[in-house]
C-alpha positions as CSV (number, residue, x, y, z in Angstrom):
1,X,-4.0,22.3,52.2
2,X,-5.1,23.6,56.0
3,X,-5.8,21.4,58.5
4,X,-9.4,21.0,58.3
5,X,-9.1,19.8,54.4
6,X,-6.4,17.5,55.5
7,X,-8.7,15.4,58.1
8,X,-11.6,15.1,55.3
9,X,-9.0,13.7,53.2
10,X,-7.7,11.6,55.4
11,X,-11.2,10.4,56.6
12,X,-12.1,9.2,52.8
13,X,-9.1,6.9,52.3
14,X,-10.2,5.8,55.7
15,X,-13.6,5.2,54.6
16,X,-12.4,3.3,51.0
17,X,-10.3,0.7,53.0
18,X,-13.0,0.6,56.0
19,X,-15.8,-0.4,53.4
20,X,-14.0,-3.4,51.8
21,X,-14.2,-5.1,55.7
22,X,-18.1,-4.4,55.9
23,X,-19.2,-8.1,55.6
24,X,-16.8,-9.3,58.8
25,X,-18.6,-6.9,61.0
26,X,-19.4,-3.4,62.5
27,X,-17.2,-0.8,60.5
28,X,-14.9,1.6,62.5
29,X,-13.4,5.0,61.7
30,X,-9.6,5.1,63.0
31,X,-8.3,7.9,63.7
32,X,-4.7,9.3,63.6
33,X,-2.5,12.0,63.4
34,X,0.5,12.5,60.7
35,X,3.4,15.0,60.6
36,X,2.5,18.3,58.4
37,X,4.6,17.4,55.4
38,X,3.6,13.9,54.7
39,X,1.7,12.1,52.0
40,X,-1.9,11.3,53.5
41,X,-2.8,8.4,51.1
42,X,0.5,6.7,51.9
43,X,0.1,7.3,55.6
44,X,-3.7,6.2,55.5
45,X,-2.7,2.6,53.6
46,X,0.4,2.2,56.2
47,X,-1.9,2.7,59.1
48,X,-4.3,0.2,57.7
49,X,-2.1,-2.8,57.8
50,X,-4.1,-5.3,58.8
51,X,-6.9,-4.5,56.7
52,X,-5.0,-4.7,54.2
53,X,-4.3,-8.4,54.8
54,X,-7.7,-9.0,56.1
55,X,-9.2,-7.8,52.5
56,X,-6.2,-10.1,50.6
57,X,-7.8,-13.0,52.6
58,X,-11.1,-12.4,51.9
59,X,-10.3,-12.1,48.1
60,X,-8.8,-15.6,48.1
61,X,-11.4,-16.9,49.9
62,X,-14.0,-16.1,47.5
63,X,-11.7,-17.8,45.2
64,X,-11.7,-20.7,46.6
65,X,-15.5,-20.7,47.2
66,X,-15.9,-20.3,43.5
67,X,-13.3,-22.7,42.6
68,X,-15.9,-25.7,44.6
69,X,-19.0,-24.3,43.4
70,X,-17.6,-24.9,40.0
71,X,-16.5,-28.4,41.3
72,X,-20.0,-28.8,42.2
73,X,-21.0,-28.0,39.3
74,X,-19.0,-30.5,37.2
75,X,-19.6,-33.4,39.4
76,X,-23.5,-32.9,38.9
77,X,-23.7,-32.5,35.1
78,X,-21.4,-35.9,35.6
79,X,-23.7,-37.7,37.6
80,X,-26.5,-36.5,35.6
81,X,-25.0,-37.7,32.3
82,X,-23.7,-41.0,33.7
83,X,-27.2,-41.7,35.4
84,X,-29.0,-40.8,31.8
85,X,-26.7,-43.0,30.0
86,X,-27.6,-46.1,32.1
87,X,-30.9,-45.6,31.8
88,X,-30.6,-45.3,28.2
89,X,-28.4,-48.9,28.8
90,X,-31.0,-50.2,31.1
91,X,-34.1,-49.7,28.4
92,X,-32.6,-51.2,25.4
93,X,-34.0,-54.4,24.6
94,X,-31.7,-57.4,23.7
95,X,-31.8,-58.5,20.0
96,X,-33.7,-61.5,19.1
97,X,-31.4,-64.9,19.0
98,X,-31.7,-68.2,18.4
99,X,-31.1,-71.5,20.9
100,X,-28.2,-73.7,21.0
101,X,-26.1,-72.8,17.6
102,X,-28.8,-70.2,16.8
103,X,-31.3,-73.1,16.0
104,X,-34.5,-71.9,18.3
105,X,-35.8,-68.3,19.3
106,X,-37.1,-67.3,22.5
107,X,-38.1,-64.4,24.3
108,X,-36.4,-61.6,26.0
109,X,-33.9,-62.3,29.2
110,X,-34.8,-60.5,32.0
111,X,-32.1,-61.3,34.2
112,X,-29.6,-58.3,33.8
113,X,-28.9,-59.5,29.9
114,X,-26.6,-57.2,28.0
115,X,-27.0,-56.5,24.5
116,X,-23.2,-57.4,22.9
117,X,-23.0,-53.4,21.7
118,X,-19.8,-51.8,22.6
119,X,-21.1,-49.0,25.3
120,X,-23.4,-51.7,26.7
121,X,-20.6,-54.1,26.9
122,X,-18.4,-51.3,28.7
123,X,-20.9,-50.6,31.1
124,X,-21.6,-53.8,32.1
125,X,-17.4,-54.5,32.7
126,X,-18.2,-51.6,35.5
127,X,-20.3,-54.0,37.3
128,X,-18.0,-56.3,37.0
129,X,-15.4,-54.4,38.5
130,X,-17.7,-53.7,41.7
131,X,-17.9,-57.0,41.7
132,X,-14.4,-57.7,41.9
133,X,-14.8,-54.7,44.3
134,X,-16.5,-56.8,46.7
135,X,-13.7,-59.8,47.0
136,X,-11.6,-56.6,47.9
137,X,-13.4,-55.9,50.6
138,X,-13.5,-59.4,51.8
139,X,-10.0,-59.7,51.5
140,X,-9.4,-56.1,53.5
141,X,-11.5,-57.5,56.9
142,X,-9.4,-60.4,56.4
143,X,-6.2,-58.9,56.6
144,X,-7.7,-56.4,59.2
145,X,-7.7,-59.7,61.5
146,X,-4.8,-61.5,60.6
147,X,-2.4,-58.2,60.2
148,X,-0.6,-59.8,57.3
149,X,1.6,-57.4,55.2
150,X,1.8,-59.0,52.4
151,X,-1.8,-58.8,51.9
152,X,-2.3,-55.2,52.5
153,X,0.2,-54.8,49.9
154,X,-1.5,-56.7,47.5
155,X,-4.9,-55.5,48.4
156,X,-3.4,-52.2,47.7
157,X,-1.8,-53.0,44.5
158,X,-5.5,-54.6,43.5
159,X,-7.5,-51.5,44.1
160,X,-5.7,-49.0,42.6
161,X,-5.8,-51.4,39.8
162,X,-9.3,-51.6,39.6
163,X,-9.4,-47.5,40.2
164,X,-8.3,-46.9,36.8
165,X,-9.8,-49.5,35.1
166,X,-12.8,-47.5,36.1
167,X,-11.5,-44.6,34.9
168,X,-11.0,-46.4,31.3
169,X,-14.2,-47.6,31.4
170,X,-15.9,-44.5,32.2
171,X,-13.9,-42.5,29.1
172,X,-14.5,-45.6,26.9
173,X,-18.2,-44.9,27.5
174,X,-18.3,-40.9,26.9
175,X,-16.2,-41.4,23.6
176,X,-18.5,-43.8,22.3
177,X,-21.8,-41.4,23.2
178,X,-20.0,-38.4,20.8
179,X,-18.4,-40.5,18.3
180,X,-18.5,-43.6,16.4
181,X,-15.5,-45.5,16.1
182,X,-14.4,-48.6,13.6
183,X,-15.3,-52.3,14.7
184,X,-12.4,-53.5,14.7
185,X,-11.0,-50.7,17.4
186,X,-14.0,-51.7,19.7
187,X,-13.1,-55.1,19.4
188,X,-9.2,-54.8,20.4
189,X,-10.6,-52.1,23.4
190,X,-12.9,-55.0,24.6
191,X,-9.7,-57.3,24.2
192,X,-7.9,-55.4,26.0
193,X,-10.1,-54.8,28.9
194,X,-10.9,-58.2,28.9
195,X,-7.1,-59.0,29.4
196,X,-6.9,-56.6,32.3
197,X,-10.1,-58.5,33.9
198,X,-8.6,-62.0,33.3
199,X,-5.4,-60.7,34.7
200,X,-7.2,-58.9,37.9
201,X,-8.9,-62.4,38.3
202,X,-5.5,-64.2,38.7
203,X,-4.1,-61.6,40.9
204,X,-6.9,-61.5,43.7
205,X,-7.4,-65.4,43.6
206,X,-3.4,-65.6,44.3
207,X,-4.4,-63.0,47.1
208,X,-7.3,-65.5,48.4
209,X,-4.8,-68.6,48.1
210,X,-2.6,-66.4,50.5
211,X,-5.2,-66.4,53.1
212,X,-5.7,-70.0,53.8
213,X,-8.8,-70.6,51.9
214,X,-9.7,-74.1,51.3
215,X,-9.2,-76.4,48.3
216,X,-12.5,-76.8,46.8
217,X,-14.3,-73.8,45.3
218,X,-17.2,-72.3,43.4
219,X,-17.4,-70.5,40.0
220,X,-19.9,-67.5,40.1
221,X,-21.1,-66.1,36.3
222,X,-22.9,-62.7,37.7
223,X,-24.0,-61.2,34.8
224,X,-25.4,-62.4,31.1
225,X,-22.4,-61.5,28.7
226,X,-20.8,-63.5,25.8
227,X,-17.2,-63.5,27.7
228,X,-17.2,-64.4,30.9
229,X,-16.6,-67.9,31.2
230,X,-14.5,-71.1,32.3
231,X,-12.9,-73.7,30.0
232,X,-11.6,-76.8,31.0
233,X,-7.6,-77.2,30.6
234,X,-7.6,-80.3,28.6
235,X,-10.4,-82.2,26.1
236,X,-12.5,-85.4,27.4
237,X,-12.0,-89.0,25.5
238,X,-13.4,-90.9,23.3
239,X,-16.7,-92.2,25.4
240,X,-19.4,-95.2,24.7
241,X,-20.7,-93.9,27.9
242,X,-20.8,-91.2,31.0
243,X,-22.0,-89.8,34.3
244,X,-21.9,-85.9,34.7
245,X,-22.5,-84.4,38.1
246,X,-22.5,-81.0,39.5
247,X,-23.8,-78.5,42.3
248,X,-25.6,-75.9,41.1
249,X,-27.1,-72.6,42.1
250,X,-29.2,-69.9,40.1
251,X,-32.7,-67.4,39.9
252,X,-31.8,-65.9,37.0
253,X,-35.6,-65.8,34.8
254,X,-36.5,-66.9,32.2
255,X,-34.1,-69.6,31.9
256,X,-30.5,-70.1,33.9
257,X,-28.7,-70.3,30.6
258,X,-25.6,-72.8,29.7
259,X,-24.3,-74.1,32.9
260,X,-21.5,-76.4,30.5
261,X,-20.8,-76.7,26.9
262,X,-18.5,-79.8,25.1
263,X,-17.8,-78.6,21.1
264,X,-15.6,-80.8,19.1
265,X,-14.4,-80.4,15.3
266,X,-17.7,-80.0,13.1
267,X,-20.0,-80.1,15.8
268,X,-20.8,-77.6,18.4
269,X,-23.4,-79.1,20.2
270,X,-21.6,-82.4,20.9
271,X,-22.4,-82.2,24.5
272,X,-24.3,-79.7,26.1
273,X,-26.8,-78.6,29.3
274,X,-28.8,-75.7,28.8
275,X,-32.0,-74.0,29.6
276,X,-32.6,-71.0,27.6
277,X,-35.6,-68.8,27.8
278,X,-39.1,-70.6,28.7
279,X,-37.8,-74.4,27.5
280,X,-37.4,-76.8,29.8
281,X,-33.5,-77.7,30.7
282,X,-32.4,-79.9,28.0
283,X,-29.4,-82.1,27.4
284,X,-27.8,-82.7,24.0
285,X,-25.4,-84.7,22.3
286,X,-24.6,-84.6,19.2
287,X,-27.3,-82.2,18.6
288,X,-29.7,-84.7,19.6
289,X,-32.1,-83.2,22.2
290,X,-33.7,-84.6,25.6
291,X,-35.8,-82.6,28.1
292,X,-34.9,-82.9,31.6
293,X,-37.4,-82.5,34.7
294,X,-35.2,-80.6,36.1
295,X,-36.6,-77.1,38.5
296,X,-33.3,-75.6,39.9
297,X,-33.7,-71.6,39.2
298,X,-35.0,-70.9,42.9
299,X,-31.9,-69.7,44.6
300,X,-31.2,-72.6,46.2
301,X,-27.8,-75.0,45.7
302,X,-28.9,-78.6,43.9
303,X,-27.1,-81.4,42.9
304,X,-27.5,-82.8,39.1
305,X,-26.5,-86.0,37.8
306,X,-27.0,-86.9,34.2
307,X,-26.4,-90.5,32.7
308,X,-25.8,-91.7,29.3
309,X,-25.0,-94.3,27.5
310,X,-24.2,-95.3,23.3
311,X,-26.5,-97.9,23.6
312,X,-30.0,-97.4,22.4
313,X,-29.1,-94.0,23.7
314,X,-30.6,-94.8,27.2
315,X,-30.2,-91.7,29.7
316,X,-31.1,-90.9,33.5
317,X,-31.9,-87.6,35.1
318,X,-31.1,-87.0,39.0
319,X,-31.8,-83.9,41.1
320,X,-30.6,-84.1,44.6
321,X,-29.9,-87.6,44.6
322,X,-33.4,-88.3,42.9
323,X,-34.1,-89.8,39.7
324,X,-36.3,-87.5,38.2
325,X,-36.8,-88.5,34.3
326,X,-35.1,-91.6,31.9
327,X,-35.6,-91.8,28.4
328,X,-33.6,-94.1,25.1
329,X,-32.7,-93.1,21.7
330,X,-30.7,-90.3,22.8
331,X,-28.0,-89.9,20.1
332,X,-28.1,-93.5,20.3
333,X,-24.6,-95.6,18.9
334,X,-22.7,-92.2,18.9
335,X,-19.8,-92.3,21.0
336,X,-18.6,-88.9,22.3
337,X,-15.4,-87.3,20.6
338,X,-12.6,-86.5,21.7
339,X,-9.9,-83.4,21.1
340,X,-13.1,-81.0,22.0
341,X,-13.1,-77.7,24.4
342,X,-15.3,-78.2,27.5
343,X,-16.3,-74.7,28.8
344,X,-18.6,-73.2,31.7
345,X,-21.2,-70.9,31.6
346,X,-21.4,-70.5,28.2
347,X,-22.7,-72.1,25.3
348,X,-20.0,-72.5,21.4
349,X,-21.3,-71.6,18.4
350,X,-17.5,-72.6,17.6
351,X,-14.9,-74.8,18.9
352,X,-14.3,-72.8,21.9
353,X,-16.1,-69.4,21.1
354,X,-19.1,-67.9,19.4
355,X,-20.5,-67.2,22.5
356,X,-24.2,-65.6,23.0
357,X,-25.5,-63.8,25.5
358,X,-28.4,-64.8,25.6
359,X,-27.9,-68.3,26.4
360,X,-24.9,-67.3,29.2
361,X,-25.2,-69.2,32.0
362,X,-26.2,-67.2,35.7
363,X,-25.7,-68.2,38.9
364,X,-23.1,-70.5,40.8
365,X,-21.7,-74.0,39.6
366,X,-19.3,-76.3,41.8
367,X,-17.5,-79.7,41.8
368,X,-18.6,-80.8,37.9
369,X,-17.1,-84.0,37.8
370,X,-17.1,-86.4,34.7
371,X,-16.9,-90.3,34.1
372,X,-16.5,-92.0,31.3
373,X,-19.0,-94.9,32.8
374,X,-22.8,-94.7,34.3
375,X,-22.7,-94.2,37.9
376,X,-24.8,-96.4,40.4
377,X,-28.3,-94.8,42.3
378,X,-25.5,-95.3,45.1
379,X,-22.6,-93.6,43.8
380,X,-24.8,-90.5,42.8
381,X,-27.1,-90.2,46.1
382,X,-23.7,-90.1,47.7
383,X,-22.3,-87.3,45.6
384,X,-25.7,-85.4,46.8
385,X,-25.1,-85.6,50.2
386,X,-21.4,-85.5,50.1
387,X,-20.5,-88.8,51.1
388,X,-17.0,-89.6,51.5
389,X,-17.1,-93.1,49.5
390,X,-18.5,-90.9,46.8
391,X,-16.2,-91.5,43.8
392,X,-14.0,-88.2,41.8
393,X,-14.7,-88.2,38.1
394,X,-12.2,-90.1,36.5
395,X,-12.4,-88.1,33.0
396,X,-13.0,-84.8,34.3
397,X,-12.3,-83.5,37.9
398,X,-13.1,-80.6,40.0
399,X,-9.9,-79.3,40.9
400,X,-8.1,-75.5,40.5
401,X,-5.2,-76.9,38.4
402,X,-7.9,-78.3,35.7
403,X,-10.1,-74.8,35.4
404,X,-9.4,-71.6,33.7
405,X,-10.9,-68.7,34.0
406,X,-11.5,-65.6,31.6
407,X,-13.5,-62.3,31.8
408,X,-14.0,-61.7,35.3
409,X,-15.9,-65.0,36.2
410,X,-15.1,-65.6,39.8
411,X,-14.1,-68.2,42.2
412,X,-15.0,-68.8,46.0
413,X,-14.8,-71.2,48.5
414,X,-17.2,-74.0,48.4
415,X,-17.9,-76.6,50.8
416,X,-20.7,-79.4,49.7
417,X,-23.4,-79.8,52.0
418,X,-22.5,-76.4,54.1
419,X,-23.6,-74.0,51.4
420,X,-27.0,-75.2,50.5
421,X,-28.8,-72.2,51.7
């Protein structure tokens, strides 16, 4: 090869490795010289080093560009398939029920009910886990300003907790859009996450006791589902008589639901405030219904006392320390059984299940105290503005160590008379 067919060839390798660096700027011809007997192509590559690495660097580069743009992708078919499937949740109507033990129908709930299908079910445990979200966040600008270890640990220990419970929740919910599974395998999921829940519960309100919070407290039912609730640890007595009071708080529309719920053996409705679609609040016993005055679903915290007593079934109706409706031949000459289950916020089909929906109870309840006697107008317009000679329920009293609490029903502080806005 003479010398002028050597340059030419050298000039095309050149211009092969210059024209893979186009897109980072101006391209250059480099020019230089080699000894007679060598191989141009290997000399050509060996002079062009850099752009050697330079082009390796751009290839993984691109890689990882299209690597993200594929991640892209992913996360907005996800978003786009988890936002369609709540509105698919969102537009399904609830199926019709009946009242108290399935006796009455009503209309439609419009206060975030849940139908008690499996996905729906799922999907509403997600909210509930932002809302056990929220008492994590709390509990983080707490420990922010008190610099306590232990809590950060725990607070830790909490959230990645609820992190994959979201993740389970999330896969529950895609399975169930492609396939179909058996009842009885939904039910022992729902059991299960209903386990986890109950057990999250315990763990931040251990976390909350560990911050100094006070005593008395609040139960909050958030949503409408048929297990979230409160039961009382052990059954009331025998009783010829009683006085129940308790704070109260709710907007949910139409109807604020079960706020508490007394079943014994063979009867279900042996005690029992509810208000349940467009009714008026009523109170039963025995199964025996009376209509209270009551007008509580604005927001605000009120204070409800209810007396009773065997006796030509005489009973009184207070709200905020004012009686607002009496009536007689409530259930009159039936005393109140014992060895029942007392639960909050929702209403028994069953001895201490067959719970609805529907007739869930939404809102805040605090200090439900029980007496196995009728209160004085005194005794009960102290209770409403918290006096200190107010008495404590002598059958039933507000207190941690006497309440329960299953599927993700929470607890807060509550102080009478300081959280009535």
């Amino acid at each position: 090869m003479d010398g002028f067919s050597r340059k030419l060839f050298l000039l095309s390798c050149l211009a092969l490795v210059e024209s893979s660096t186009q897109d980072f700027g101006q391209t250059q011809f480099i020019c230089t010289s080699v000894p007679t007997d060598t191989d141009l192509c290997a000399a050509t590559m060996q002079s062009s080093g850099p752009a050697e690495e330079l082009q390796t660097t751009v290839a993984q580069l691109r890689e990882t560009v299209l690597q993200q743009q594929e991640t892209i992708r992913d996360q907005k078919e996800t978003i786009r398939e988890l936002a369609s499937k709540l509105s698919r949740c969102e537009s399904q109507s609830l199926p019709a029920g009946g009242g108290p033990g399935g006796r009455r129908p009503g209309p439609k709930n419009t206060m975030g009910d849940v139908s008690r299908g499996t996905t729906d079910t799922l999907a509403q445990l997600g909210q509930t886990l932002q809302a056990l979200k929220q008492r994590l966040e709390s509990l983080e600008q707490y420990s922010r300003g008190n610099n306590t270890a232990q809590a950060n640990s725990l607070k830790d220990l909490l959230q990645n907790k609820i992190d994959d419970m979201e993740k389970q929740v999330l896969t529950r919910v895609n399975t169930l859009e492609e396939t179909k599974p058996a009842s009885r395998n939904d039910t022992e999921q729902r059991n299960r996450v209903e386990s986890t829940l109950t057990s999250l519960h315990h763990r931040i309100t251990g976390l909350e006791k560990g911050t100094d919070r006070p005593g008395r407290f609040q139960l909050t039912f958030p949503l409408r589902t048929n297990y979230m609730y409160a039961k009382a640890k052990r059954s009331l007595p025998e009783m010829f008589s009683f006085s129940v009071c308790l704070w109260i708080r709710s907007n949910a529309s139409p109807g604020v639901g079960t706020p508490f719920s007394y079943a014994v053996p063979g009867q279900a409705n042996e005690l029992v405030l509810i208000e349940w679609g467009n009714n008026p609040m009523e109170f039963l016993i025995n199964d025996k219904v009376a209509k209270l005055p009551f007008l509580i679903n604005d927001g605000k915290w009120h204070h409800l006392c209810i007396t009773w007593t065997t006796r030509d079934g005489v009973w009184e109706a207070f709200q905020d320390g004012v009686m607002r409706g009496d009536g007689e031949n409530l259930a009159p000459y039936h005393p109140i059984k014992p060895e029942g289950v007392l639960v909050l916020g929702q209403e028994q089909d069953t001895l201490g299940g067959g719970f609805d929906a529907t007739q869930a109870y939404v809102g805040e309840l605090a200090n439900l105290n029980i007496w196995n006697r009728k209160l004085s107008t005194a005794e009960i317009y102290n209770l409403s503005t918290c006096n200190s000679k107010a008495p404590a329920g002598n059958v039933f009293s507000w207190t941690e160590s006497n309440v329960e609490i299953f599927g993700g029903a929470t607890k807060w502080t509550f102080e009478p008379c300081r959280s009535l806005n």
